[in-house]
C-alpha positions in Angstrom: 0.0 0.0 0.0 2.8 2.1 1.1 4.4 1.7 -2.4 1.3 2.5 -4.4 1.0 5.6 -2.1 4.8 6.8 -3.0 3.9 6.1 -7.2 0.8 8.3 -7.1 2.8 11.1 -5.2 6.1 10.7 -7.6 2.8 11.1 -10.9 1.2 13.6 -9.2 5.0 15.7 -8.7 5.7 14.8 -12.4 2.2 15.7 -13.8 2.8 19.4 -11.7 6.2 19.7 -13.4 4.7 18.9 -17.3 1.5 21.2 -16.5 4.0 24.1 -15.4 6.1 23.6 -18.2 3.0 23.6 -20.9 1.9 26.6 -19.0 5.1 28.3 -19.2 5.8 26.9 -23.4 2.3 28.7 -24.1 2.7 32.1 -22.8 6.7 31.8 -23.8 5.1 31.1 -27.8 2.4 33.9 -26.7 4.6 36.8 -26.3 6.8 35.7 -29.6 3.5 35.8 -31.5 2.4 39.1 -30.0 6.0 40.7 -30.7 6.2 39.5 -34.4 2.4 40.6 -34.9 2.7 44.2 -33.3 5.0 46.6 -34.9 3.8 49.3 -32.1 6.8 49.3 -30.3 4.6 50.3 -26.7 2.2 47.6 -26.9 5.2 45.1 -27.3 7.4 46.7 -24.3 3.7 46.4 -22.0 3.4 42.6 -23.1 6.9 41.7 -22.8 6.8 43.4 -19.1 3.6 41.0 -18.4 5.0 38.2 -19.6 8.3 38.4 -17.8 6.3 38.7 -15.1 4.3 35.5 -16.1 7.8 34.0 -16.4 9.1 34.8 -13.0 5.8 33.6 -11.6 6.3 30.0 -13.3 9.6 30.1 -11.7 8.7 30.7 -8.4 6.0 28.0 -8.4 8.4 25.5 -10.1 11.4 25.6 -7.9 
């Protein structure tokens, strides 16, 4: 029992890192996209503020 107990918890951890690292691959992809579509220099230094922001939060909750 003690064994099965251990497996869930290791698939559980492992399932947390993948999740994080989707989450931080989609907003990673999301601020290229927005900085190759928006040639207004403004809008792309207020979404590359927000997602280094969104960056430093993933890391925070992944270390």
């Amino acid at each position: 029992f003690k064994f099965i107990f251990i497996m869930c918890i290791i698939n559980y951890w492992l399932c947390w890192q993948v999740y994080s690292l989707l989450v931080y691959v989609y907003t990673s992809m999301y601020c290229l996209y927005l900085f190759i579509n928006n040639n207004h220099e403004r809008k792309i230094m207020k979404h590359e503020k927000s997602c280094r922001k969104n960056y430093c939060q993933f890391r925070v909750t992944n270390s």
